[in-house]
C-alpha positions as CSV (number, residue, x, y, z in Angstrom):
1,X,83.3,-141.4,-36.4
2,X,85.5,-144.3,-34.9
3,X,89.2,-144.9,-36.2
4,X,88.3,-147.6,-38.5
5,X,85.9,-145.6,-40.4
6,X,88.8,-143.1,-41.3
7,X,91.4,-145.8,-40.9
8,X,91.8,-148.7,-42.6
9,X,88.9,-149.5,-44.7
10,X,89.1,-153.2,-46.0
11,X,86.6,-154.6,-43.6
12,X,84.1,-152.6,-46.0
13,X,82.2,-154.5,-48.7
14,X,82.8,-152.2,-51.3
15,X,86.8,-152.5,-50.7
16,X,86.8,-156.2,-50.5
17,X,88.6,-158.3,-53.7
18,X,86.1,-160.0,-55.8
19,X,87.3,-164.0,-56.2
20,X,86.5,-163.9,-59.5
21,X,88.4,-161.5,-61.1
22,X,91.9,-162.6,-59.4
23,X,93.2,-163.0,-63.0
24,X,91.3,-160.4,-64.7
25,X,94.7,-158.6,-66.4
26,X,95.4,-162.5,-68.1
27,X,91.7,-162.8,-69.2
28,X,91.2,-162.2,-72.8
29,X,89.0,-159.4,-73.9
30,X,85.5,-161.2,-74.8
31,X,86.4,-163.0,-71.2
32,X,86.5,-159.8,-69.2
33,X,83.4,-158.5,-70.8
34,X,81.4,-161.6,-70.3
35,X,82.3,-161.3,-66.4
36,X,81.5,-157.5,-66.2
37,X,78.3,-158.4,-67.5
38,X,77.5,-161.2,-65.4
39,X,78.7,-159.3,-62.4
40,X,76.7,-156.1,-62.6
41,X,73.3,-158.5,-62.0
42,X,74.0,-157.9,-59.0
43,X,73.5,-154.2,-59.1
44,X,69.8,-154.9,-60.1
45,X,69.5,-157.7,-57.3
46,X,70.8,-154.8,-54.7
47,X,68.5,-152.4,-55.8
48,X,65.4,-155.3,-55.8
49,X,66.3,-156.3,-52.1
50,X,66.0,-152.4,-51.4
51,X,62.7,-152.0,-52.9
52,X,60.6,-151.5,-49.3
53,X,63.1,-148.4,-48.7
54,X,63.3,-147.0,-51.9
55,X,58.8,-146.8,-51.5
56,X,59.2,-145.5,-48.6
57,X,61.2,-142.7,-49.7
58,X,59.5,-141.9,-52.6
59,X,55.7,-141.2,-50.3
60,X,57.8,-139.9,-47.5
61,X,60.0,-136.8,-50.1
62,X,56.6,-136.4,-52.8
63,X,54.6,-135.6,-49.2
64,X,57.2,-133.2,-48.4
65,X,57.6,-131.8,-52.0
66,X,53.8,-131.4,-51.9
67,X,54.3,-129.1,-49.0
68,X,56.8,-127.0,-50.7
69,X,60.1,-128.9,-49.6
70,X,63.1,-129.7,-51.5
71,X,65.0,-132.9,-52.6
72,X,68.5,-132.7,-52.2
73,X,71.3,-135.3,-53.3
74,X,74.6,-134.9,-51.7
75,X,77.8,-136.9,-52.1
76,X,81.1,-136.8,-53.3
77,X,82.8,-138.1,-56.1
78,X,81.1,-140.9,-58.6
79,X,78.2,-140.5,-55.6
80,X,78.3,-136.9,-56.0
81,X,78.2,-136.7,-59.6
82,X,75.1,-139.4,-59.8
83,X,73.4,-137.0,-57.6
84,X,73.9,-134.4,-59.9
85,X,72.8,-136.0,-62.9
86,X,69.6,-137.1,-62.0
87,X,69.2,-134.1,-60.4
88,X,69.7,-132.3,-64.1
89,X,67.4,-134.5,-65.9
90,X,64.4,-133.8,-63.6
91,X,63.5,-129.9,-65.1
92,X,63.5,-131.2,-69.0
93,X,61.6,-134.7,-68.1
94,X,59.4,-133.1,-65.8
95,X,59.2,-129.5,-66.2
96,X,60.3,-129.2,-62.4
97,X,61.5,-126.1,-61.8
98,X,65.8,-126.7,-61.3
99,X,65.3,-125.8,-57.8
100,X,63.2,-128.6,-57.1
101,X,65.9,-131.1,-57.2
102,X,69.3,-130.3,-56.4
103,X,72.8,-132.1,-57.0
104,X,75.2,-130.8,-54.3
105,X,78.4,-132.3,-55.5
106,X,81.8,-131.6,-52.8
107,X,84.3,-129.5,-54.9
108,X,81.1,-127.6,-57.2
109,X,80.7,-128.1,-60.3
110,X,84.6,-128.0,-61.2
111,X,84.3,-131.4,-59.6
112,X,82.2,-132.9,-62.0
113,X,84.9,-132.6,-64.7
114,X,88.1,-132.8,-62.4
115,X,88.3,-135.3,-59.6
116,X,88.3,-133.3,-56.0
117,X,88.0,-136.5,-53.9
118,X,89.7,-135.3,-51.3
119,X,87.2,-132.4,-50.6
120,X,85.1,-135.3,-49.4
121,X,86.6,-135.7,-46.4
122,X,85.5,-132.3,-44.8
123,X,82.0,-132.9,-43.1
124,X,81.9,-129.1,-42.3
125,X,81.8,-128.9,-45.7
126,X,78.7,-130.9,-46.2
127,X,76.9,-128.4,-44.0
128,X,78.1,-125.6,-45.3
129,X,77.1,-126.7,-49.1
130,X,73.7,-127.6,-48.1
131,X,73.4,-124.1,-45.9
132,X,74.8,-122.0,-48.8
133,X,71.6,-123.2,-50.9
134,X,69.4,-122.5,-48.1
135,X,68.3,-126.1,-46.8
136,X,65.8,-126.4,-44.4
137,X,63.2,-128.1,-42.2
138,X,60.9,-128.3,-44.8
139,X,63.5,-130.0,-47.5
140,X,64.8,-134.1,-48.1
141,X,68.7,-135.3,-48.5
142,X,69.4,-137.9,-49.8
143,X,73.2,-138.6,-48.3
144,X,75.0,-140.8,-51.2
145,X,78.4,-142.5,-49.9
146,X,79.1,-145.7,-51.6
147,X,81.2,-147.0,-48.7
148,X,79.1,-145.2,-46.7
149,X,82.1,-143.5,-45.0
150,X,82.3,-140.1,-46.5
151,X,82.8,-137.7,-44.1
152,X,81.1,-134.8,-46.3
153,X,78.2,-137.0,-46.5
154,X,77.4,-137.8,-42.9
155,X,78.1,-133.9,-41.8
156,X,74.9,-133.3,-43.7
157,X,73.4,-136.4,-42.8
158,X,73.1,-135.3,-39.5
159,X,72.8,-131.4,-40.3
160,X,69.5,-132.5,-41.7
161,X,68.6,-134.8,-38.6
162,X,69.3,-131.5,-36.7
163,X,67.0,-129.3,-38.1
164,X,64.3,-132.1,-38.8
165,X,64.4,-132.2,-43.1
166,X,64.1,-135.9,-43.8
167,X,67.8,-137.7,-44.4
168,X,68.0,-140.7,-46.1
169,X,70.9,-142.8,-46.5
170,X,71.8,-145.1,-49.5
171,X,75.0,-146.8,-49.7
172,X,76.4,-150.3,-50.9
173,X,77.2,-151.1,-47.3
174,X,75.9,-153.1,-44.5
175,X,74.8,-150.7,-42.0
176,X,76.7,-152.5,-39.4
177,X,79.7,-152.0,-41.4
178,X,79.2,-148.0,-41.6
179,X,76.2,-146.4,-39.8
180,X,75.1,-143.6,-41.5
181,X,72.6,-141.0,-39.3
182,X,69.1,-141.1,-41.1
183,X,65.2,-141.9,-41.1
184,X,65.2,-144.1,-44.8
185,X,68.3,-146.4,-44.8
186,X,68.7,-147.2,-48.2
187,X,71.1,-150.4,-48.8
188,X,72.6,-151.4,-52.2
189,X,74.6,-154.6,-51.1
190,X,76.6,-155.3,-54.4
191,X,79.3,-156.9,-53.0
192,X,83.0,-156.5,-54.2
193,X,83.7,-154.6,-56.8
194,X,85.9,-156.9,-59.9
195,X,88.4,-153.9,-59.8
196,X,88.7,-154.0,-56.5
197,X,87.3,-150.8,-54.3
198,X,85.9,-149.0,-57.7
199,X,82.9,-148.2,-56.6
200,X,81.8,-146.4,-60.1
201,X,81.4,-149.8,-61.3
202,X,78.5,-151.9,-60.1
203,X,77.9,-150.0,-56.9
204,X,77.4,-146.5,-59.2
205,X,75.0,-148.7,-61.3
206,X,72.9,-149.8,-58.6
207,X,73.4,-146.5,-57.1
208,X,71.7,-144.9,-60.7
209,X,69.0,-147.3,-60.9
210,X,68.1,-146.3,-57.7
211,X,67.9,-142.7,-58.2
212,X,66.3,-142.6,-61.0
213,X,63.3,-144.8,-59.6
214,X,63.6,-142.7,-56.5
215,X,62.8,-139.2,-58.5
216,X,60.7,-141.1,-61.4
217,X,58.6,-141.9,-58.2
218,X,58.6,-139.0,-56.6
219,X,57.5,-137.1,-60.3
220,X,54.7,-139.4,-60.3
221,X,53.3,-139.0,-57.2
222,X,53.7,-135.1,-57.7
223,X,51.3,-135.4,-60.6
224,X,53.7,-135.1,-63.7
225,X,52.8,-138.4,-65.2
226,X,49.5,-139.5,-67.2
227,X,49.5,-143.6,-67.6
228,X,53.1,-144.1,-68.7
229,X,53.4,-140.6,-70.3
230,X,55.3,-137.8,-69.5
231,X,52.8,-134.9,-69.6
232,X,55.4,-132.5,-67.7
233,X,57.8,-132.6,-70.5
234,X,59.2,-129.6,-71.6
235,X,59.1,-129.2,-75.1
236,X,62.4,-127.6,-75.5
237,X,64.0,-129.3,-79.1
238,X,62.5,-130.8,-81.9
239,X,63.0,-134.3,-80.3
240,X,60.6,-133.2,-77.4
241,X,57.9,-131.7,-79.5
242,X,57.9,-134.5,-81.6
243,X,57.1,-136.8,-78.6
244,X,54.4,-134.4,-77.2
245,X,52.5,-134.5,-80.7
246,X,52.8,-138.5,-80.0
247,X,51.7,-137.9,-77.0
248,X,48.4,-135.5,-77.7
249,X,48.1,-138.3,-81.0
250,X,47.8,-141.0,-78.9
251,X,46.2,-139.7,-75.8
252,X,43.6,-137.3,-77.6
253,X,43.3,-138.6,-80.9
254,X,44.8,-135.3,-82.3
255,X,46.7,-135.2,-85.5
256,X,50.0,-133.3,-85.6
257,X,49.7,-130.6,-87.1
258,X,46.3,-129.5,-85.3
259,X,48.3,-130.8,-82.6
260,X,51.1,-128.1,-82.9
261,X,48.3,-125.4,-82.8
262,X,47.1,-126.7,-79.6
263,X,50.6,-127.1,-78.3
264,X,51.2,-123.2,-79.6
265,X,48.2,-122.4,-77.8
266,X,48.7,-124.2,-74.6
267,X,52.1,-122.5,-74.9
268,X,54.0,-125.8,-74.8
269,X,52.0,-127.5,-71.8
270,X,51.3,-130.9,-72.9
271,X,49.4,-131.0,-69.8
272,X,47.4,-128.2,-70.3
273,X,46.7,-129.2,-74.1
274,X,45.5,-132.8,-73.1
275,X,42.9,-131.1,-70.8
276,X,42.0,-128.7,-73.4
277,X,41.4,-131.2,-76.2
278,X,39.3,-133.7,-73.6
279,X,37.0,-130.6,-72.4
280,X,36.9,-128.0,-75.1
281,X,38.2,-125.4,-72.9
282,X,40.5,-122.9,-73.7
283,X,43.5,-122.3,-72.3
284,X,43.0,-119.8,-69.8
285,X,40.0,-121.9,-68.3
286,X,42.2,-125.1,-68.5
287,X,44.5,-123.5,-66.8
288,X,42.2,-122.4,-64.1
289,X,41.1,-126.0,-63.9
290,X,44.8,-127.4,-63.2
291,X,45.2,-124.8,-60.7
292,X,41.8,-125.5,-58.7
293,X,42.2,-129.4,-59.2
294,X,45.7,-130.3,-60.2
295,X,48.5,-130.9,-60.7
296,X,47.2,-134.6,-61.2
297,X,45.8,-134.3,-64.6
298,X,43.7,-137.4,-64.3
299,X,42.2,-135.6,-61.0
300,X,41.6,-132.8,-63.3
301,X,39.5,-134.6,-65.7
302,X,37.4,-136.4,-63.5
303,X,36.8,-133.3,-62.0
304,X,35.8,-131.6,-65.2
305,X,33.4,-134.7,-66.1
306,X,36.0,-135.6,-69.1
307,X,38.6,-138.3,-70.2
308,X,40.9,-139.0,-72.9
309,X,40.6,-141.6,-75.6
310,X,43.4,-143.8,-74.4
311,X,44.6,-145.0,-70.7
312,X,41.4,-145.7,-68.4
């Protein structure tokens, strides 16, 4: 990594002053909020222009989770902690088991609470974080860096190139600005930041829309999604089985409370209750039926010579 890169950084996007906020400790407060939001359109515009990347890496990570790979997110900081989010929300959403799709933060998870930024700066440390959880040939990173800089962040960047996982880069960067060592270059190009160099601010919001479009993708290709429904879902609270009896109500046409029985019975598999209430299977032979034609329940039913009521 050349001296600039660890040097001076103001030739970077993300560190450039925005023109329009020159003033923005005289600006009055209904002022300052009508610039944030005008400025952070251009988080959705970033992510838009990125849209041929961000397809690619969703058929190129659900092909390699299909083979029994892993999808890793690694990154320090606001990056980091992204990572980790959508990581988390994956198992409840999707019923994915938590190794599926892992957050590897620099610092741990003390980091998430208390900033460790300067942890980042280690690429050793990268590789040693993705090592420790066993990452392999098989597996996907995602290498998040804002500035596209992080030293952490490019150790396992090319860690994964190494050993042939699939590494994709995403950043708010020009790639001529910062190379980052990858197959899937993943741009956000949000320009300055209105406090200049925070990159939490418009750059993290591009940065989340991505990621949750990446694994939203990525859970739909894996089979965890009926129309727009989450059939995966865990039904964990009261809030969640209240959306899987919508869910069997509107897909199946059953009621709620013959609806909880099915759920009881299906033993909290909206999936597998779907497939029982469109066959008339029980749940052991349902099950059988996802196992020999799944995970895809709508390959399932056509399969079994059955459909649901709603969603052709």
């Amino acid at each position: 990594m050349s001296l600039k890169a660890h040097g001076d950084r103001g030739h970077l996007l993300t560190e450039q002053p925005h023109p329009s906020s020159e003033t923005l400790d005289q600006l009055d407060t209904q002022a300052l909020v009508d610039l944030f939001l005008q400025n952070d359109l251009d988080a959705q515009r970033a992510v838009e222009a990125a849209g041929e990347h961000l397809a690619a890496a969703i058929d190129q990570v659900a092909a390699r989770l299909n083979a029994g790979g892993r999808l890793f997110y690694l990154g320090a900081g606001t990056s980091g902690r992204l990572g980790v989010l959508d990581a988390a929300e994956c198992p409840p959403t999707f019923c994915s088991p938590p190794e599926l799709v892992q957050g590897v933060l620099a610092g741990g998870s003390a980091a998430l609470l208390r900033s460790s930024e300067g942890l980042e700066d280690l690429a050793e440390a990268g590789v040693a974080d993705l090592e420790e959880r066993g990452f392999c040939q098989a597996d996907c990173l995602v290498g998040i860096a804002a500035g596209g800089t992080t030293p952490y962040v490019l150790g396992g960047l090319n860690h994964a190139q190494s050993i042939g996982a699939l590494a994709i880069a995403m950043a708010c960067v020009p790639s001529d600005q910062a190379p980052m060592p990858c197959s899937i270059n993943i741009r956000l190009l949000t320009g300055p930041e209105l406090l200049a160099g925070s990159t939490r601010l418009k750059a993290g919001t591009a940065t989340k829309m991505a990621l949750k479009i990446l694994s939203t993708g990525v859970m739909v290709r894996l089979g965890k999604v009926y129309g727009n429904r989450m059939v995966d879902v865990a039904v964990s609270n009261a809030k969640l089985e209240d959306r899987a009896l919508r869910i069997l109500r509107d897909l199946a046409g059953v009621a709620r409370e013959p609806g909880r029985d099915l759920l009881h019975r299906a033993q909290g598999s909206v999936k597998l209750a779907l497939l029982m209430a469109a066959t008339g299977l029980d749940a052991a032979e349902a099950a059988e039926r996802l196992r020999q034609f799944g995970p895809s329940l709508r390959h399932t039913l056509e399969a079994c010579g059955a459909s649901l009521i709603a969603i052709p």
